[in-house]
DSSP file (Angstrom, degrees, kcal/mol; ACC not computed):
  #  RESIDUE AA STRUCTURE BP1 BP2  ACC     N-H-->O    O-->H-N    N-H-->O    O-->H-N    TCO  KAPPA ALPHA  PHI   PSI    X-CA   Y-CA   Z-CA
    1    1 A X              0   0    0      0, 0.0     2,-0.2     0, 0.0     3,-0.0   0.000 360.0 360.0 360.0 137.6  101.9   63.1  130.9
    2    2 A X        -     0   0    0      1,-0.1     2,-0.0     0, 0.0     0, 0.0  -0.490 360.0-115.8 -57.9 129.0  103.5   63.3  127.9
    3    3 A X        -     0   0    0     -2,-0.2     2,-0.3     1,-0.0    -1,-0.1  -0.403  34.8-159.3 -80.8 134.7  105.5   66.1  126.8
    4    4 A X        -     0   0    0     -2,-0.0     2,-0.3    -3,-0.0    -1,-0.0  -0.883   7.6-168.8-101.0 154.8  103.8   67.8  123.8
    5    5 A X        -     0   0    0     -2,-0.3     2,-0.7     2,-0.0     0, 0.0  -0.788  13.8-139.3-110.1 161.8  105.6   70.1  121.2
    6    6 A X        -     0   0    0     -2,-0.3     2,-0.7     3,-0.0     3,-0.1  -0.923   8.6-159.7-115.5 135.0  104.0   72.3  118.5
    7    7 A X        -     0   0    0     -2,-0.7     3,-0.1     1,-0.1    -2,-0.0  -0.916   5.8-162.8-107.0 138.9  105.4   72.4  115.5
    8    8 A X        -     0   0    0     -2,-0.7     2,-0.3     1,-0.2    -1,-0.1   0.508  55.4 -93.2 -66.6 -35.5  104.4   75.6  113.3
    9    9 A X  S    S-     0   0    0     -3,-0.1    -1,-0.2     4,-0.0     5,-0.1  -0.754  70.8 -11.6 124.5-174.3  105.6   74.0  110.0
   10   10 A X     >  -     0   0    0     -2,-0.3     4,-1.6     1,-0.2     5,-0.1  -0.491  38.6-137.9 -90.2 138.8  109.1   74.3  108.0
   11   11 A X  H  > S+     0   0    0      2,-0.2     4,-1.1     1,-0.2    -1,-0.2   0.778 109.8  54.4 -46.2 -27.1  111.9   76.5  108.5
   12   12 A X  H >> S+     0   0    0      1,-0.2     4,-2.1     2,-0.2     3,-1.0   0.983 105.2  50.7 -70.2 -37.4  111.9   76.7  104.4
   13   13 A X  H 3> S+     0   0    0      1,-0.3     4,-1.4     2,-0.2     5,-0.2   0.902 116.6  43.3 -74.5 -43.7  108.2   77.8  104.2
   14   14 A X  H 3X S+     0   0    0     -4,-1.6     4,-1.0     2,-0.2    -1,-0.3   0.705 111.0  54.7-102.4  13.3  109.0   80.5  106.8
   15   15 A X  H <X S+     0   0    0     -4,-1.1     4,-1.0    -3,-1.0    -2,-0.2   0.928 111.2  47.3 -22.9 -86.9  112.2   81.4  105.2
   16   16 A X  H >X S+     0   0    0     -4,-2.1     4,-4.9     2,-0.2     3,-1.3   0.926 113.9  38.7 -23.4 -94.0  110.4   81.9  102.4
   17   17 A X  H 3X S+     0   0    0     -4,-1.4     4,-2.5    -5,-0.3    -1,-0.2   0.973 112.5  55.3 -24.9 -77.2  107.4   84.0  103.4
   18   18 A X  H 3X S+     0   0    0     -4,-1.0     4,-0.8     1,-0.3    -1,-0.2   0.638 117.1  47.4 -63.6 -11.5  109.5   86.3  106.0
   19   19 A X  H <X S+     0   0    0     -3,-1.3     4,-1.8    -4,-1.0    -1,-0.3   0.886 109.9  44.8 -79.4 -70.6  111.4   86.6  102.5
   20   20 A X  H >X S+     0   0    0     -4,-4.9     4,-2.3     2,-0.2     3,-1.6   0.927 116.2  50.2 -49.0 -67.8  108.5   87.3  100.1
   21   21 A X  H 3X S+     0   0    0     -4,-2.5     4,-2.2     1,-0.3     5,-0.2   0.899 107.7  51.3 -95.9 -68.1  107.0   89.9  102.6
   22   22 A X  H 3X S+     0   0    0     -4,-0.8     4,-1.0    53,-0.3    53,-0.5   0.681 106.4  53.2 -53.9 -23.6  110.4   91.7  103.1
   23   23 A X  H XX S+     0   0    0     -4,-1.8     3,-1.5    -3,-1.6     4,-1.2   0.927 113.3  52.8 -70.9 -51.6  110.9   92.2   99.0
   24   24 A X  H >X S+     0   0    0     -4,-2.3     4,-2.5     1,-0.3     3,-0.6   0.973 108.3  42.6 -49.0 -53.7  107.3   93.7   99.2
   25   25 A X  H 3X S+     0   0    0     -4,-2.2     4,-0.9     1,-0.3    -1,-0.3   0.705 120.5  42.0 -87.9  -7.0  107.9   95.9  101.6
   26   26 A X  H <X S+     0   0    0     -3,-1.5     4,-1.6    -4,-1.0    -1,-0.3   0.699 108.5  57.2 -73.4 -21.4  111.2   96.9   99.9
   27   27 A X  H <X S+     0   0    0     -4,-1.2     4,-2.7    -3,-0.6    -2,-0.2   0.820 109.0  55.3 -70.8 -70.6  109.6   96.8   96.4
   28   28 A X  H  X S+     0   0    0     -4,-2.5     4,-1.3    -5,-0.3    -2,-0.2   0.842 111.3  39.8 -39.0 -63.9  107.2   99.6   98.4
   29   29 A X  H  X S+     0   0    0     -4,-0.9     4,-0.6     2,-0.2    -1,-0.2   0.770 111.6  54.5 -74.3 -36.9  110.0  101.9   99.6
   30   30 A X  H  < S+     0   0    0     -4,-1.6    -1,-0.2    37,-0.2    -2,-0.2   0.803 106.3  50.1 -61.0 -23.0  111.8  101.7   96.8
   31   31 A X  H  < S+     0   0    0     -4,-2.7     4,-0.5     2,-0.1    -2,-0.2   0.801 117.5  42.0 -68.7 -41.5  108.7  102.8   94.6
   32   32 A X  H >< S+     0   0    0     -4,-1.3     3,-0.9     1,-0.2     2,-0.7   0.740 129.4  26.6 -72.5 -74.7  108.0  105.9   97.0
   33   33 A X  T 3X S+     0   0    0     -4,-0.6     4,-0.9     1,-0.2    -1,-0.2   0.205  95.0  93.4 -80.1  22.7  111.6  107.0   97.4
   34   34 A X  H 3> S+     0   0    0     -2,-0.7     4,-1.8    -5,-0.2    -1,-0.2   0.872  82.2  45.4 -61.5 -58.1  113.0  105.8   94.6
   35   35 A X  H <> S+     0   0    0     -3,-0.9     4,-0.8    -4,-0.5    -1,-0.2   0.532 107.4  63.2 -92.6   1.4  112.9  109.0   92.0
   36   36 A X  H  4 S+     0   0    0     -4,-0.2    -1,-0.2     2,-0.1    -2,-0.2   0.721 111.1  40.5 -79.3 -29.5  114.2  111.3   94.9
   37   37 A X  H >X S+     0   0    0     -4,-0.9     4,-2.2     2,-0.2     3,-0.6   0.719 110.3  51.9 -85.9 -28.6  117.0  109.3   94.7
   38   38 A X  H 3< S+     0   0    0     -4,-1.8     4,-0.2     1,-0.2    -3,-0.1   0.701 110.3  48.6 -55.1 -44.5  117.5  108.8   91.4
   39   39 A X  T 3< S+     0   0    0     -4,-0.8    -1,-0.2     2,-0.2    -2,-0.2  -0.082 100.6  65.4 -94.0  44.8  117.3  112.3   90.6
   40   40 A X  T <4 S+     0   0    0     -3,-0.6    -2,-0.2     3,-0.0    -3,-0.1   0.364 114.2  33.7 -98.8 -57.3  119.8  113.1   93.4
   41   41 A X  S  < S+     0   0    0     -4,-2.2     2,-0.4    18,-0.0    -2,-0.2   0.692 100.3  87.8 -96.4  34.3  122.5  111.0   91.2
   42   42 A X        +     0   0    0     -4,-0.2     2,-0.2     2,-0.0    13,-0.0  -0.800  47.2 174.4-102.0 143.4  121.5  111.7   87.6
   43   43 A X        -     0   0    0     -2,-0.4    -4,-0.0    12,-0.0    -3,-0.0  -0.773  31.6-121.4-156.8 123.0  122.9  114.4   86.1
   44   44 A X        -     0   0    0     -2,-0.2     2,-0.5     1,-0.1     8,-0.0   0.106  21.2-129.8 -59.0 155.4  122.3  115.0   82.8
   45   45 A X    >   -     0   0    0      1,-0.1     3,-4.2     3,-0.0    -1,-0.1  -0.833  24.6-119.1-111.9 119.6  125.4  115.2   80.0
   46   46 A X  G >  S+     0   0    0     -2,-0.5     3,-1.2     1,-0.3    -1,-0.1   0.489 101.2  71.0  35.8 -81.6  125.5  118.1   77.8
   47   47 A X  G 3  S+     0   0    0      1,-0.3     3,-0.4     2,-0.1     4,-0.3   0.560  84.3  71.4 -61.9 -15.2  125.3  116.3   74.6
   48   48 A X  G X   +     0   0    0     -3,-4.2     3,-0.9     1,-0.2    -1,-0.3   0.536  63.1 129.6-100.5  24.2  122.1  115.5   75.3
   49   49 A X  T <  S+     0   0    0     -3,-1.2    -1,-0.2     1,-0.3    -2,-0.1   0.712  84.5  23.6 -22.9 -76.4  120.6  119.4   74.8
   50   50 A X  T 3  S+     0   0    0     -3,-0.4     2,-0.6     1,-0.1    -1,-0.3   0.619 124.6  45.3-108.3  -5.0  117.7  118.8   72.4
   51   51 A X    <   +     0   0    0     -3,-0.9     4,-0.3    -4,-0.3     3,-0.2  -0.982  48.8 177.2-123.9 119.4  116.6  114.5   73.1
   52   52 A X     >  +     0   0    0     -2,-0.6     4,-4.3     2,-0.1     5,-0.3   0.310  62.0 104.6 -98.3  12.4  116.5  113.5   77.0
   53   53 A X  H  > S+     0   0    0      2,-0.2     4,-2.1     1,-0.2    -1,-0.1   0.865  74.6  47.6 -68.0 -31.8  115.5  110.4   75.4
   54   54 A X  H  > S+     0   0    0      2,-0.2     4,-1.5    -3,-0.2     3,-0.3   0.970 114.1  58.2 -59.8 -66.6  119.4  108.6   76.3
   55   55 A X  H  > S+     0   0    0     -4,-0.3     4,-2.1     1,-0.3     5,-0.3   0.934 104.8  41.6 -62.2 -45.7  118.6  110.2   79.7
   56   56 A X  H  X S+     0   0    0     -4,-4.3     4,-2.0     2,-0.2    -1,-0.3   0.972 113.2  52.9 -60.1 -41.4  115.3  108.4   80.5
   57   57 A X  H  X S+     0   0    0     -4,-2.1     4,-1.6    -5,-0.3     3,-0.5   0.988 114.2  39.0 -42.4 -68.8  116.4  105.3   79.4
   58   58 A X  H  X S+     0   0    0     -4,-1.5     4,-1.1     1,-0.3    -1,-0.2   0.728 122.1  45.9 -81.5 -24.5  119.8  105.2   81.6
   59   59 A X  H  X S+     0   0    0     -4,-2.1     4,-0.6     2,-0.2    -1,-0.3   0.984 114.5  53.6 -88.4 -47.2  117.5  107.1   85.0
   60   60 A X  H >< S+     0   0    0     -4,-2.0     3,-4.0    -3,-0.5    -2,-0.2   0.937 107.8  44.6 -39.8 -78.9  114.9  104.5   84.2
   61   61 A X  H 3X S+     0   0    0     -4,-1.6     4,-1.8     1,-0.4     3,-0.3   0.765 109.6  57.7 -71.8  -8.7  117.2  101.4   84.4
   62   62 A X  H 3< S+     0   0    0     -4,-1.1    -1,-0.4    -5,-0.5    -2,-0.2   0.678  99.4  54.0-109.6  27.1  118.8  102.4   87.4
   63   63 A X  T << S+     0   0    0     -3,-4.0    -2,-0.2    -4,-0.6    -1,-0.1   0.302 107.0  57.8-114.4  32.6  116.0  102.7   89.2
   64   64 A X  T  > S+     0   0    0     -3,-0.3     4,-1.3    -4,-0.2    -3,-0.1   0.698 109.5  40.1 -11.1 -95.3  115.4   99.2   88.2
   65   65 A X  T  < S+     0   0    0     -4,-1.8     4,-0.4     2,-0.2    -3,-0.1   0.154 112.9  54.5 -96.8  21.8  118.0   97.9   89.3
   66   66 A X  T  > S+     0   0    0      2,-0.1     4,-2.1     3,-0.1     5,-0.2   0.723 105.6  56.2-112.4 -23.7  117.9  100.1   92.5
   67   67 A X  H  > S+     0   0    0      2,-0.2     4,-1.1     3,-0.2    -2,-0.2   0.845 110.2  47.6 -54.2 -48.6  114.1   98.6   93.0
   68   68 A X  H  X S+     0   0    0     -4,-1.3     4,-1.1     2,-0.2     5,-0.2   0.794 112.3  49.8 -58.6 -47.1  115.9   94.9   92.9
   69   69 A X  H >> S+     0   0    0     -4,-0.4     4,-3.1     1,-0.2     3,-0.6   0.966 107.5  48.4 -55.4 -56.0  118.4   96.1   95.2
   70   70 A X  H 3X S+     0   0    0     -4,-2.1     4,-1.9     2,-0.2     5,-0.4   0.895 115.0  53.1 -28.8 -52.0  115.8   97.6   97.7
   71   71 A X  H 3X S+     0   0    0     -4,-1.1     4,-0.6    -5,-0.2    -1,-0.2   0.793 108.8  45.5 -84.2 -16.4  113.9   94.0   97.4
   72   72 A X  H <X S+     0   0    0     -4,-1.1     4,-3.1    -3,-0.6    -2,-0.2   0.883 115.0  42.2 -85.3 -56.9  116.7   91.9   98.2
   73   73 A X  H  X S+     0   0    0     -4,-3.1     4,-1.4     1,-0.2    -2,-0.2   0.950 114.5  57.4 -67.6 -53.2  118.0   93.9  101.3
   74   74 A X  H  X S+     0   0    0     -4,-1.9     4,-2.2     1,-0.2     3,-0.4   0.872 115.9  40.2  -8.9 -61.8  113.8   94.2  102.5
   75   75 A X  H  < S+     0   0    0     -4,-0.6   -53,-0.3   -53,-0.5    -1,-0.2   0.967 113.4  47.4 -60.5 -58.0  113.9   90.3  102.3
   76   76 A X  H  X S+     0   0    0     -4,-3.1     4,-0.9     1,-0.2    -1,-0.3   0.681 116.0  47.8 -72.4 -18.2  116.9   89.7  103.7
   77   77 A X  H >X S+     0   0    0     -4,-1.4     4,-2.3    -3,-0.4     3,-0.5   0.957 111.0  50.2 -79.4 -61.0  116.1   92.1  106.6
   78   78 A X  H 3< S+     0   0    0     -4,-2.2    -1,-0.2     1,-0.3    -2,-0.2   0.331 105.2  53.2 -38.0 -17.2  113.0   90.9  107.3
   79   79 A X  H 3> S+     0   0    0     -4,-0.2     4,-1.3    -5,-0.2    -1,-0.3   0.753 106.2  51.0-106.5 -37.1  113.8   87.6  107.5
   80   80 A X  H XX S+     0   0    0     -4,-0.9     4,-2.3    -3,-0.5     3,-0.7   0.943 108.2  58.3 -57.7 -53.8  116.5   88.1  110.0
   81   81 A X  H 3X S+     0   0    0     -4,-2.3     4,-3.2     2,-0.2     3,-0.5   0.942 108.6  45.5 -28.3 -73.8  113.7   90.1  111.9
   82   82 A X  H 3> S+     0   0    0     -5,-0.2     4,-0.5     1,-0.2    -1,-0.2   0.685 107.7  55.1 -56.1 -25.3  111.6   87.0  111.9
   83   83 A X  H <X S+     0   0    0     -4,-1.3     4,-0.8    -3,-0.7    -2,-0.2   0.668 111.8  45.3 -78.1 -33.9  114.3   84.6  112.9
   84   84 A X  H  X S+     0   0    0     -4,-2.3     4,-1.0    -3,-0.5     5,-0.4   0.796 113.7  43.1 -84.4 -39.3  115.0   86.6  115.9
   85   85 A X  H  X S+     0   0    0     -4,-3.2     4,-0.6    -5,-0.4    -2,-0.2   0.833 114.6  51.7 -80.1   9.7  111.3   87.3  117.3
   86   86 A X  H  X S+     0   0    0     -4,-0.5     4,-2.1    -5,-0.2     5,-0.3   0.695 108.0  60.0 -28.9 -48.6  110.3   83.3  116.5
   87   87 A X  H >X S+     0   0    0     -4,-0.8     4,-2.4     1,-0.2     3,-2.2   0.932 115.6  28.2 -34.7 -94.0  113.7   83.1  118.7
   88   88 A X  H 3X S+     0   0    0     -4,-1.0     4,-1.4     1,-0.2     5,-0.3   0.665 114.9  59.0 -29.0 -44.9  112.0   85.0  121.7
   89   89 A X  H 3< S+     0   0    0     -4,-0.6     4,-0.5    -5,-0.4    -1,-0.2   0.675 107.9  49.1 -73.4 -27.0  108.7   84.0  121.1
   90   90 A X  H <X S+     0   0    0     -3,-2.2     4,-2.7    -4,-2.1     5,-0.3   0.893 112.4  45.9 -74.4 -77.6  110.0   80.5  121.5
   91   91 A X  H  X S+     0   0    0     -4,-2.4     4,-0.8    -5,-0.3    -2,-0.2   0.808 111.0  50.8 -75.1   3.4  112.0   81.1  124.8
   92   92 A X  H >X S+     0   0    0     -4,-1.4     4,-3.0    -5,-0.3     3,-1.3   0.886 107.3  50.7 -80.9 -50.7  109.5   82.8  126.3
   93   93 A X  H 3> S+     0   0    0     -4,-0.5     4,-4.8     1,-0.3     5,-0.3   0.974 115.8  50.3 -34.7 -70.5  106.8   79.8  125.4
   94   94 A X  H 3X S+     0   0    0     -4,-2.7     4,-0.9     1,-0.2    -1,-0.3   0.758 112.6  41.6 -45.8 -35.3  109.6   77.5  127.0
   95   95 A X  H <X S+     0   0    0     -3,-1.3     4,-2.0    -4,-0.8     5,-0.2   0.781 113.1  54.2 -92.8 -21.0  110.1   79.7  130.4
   96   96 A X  H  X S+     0   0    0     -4,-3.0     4,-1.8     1,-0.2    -2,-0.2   0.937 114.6  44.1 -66.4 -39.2  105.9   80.2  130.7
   97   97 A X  H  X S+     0   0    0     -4,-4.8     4,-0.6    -5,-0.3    -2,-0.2   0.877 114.9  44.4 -85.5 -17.0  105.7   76.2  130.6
   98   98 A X  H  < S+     0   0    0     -4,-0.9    -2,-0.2    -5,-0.3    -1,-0.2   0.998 115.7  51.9 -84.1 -44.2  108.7   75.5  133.1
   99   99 A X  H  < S+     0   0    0     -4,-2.0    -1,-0.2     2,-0.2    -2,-0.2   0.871 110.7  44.6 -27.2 -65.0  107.1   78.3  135.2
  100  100 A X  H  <        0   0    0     -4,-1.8    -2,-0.1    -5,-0.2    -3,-0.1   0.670 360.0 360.0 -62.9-103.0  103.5   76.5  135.1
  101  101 A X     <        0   0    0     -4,-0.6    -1,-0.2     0, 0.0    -2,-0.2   0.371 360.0 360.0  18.3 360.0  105.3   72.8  135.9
């Protein structure tokens, strides 16, 4: 009998995915814990006694750009995550068929 393989589809497409799902789910955490962390480093300057408006802006955009950070390490984690249990999932498939043989 012939040997058959299954193929699942392209390494980009689950790249990709295992990518997309890990910005969500950093995108997530960064939304709950985001403004605990934000106000742990803002602290407001002086000058800015009677308008906090300079202070909302500048706490706003860094947690921004701390939400983009959060979605990139999510992804990248997440993807690593996926590359090793495919890994496993794989040699285990491979020791259940030499096992059956």
């Amino acid at each position: 009998m012939a040997d058959h393989q299954i193929t699942t589809g392209s390494a980009a497409r689950r790249l990709v995915i295992a990518g997309g799902a890990g910005a969500l789910l950093g995108l997530a955490g960064s939304s709950l814990g985001g403004p605990a962390v934000i106000s742990w480093w803002y602290e407001p300057p002086s000058r800015d006694a009677f308008s906090c408006a300079g202070s909302v802006k500048s706490a706003l955009s860094q947690f921004v750009v701390m939400q983009f950070v959060c979605a990139a390490i999510g992804g990248a984690l997440l993807a690593v995550a996926f590359f090793f249990i495919r890994r496993a999932m794989a040699k285990r498939q491979s020791a259940r068929a030499q096992t059956a043989s």
